[in-house]
C-alpha positions as CSV (number, residue, x, y, z in Angstrom):
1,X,-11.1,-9.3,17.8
2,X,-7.5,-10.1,18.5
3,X,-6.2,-7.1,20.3
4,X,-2.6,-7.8,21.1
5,X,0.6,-8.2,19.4
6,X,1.3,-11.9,18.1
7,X,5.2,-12.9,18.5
8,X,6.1,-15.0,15.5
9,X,7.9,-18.0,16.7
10,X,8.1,-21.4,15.3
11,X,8.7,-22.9,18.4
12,X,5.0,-21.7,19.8
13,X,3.3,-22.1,16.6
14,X,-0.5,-22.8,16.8
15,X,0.1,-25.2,14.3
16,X,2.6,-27.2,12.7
17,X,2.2,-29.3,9.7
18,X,4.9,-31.4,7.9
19,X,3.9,-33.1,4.3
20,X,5.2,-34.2,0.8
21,X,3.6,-32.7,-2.2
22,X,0.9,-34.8,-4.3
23,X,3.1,-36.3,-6.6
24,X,0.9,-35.3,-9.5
25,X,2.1,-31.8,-8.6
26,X,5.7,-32.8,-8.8
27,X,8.0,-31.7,-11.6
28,X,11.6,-33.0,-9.9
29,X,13.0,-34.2,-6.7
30,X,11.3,-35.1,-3.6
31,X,10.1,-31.7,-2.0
32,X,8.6,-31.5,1.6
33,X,7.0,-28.6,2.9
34,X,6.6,-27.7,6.5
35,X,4.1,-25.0,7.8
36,X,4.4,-23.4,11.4
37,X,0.5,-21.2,11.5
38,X,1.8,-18.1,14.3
39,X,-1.8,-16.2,13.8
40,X,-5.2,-17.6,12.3
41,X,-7.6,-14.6,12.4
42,X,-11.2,-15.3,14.4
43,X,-12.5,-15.8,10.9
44,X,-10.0,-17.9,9.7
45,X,-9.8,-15.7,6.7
46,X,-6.3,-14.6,7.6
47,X,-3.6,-17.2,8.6
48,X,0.3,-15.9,9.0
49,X,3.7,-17.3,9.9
50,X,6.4,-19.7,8.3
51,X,7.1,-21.9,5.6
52,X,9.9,-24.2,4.4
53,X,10.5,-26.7,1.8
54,X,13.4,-29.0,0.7
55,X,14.8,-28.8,-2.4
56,X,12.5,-29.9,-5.5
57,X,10.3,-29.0,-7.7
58,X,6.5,-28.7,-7.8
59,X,3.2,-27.3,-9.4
60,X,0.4,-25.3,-7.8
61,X,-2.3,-25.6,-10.0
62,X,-4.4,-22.9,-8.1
63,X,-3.0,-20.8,-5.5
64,X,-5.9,-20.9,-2.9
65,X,-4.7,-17.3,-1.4
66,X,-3.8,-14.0,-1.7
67,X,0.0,-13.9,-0.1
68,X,2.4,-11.8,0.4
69,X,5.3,-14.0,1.9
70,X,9.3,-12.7,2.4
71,X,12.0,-14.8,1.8
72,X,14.3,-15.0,4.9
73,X,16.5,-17.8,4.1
74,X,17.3,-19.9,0.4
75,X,16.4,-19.3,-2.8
76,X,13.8,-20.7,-5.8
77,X,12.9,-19.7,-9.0
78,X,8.8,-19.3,-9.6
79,X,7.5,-19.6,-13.0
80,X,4.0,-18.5,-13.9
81,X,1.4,-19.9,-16.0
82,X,2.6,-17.5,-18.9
83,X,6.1,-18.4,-18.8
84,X,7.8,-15.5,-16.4
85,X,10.9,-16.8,-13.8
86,X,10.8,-14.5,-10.7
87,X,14.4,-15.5,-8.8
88,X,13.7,-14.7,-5.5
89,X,15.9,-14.9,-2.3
90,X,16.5,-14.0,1.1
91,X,15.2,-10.7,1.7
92,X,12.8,-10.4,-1.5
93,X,9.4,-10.0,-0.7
94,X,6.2,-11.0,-3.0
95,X,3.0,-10.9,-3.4
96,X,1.2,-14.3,-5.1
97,X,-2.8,-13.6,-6.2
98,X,-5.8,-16.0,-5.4
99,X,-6.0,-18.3,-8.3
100,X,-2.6,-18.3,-9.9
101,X,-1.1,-21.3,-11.8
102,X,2.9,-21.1,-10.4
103,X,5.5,-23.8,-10.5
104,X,8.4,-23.8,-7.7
105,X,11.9,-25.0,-8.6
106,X,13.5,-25.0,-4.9
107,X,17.3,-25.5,-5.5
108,X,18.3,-26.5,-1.7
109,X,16.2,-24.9,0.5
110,X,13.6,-22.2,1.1
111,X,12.2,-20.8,4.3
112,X,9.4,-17.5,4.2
113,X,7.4,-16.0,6.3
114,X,3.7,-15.2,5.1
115,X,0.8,-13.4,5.4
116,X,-2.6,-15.3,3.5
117,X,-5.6,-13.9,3.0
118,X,-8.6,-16.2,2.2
119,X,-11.9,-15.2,0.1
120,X,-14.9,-16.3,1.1
């Protein structure tokens, strides 16, 4: 068990990952996502730290976690499966279930922080 406290810093990130979305999954633009991994739990079930992506627009077709991310900087409208735009922006917080179909219309730029939980 990881017994001490984990400073979240991009700059000493256990991981950092840069990519572009699958272009299947993209509605408009060109968006890129960077990933900066701060804690990964001993049984991987529980990864934490920071997001961005550049402006665009892009489908996940099943979200593969339970997360509960904050917005720190930017701003982006998510639209569920069903139809319902969430507006969220720096200092909105939200919680996105295992599973869910979710579309991301970034308009410049986003950057969270996040907490995922994996099932088994």
């Amino acid at each position: 068990m990881n017994n001490t406290l984990v400073l979240f810093d991009p700059n000493n990130a256990l991981e950092e990952t840069e990519k572009e979305i699958d272009k299947q999954f993209i509605v408009e633009g060109s968006p890129k996502t960077r990933l900066w991994k701060c804690f990964i739990s001993e049984d991987k079930k529980i990864h934490s730290g920071f997001w961005t992506c550049q402006g665009g627009a892009f489908v996940i077709p099943a979200h593969t976690s339970n997360e509960m991310c904050t917005v720190l900087e930017g701003e982006a409208i998510v639209e569920t499966e069903d139809g319902k735009q969430f507006h969220i922006k720096a200092g909105d917080t939200i919680f996105i279930p295992y599973g869910i179909k979710n579309t991301w219309y970034v308009k410049d730029f986003i950057r969270k922080s996040y907490i995922c939980s994996f099932p088994q």
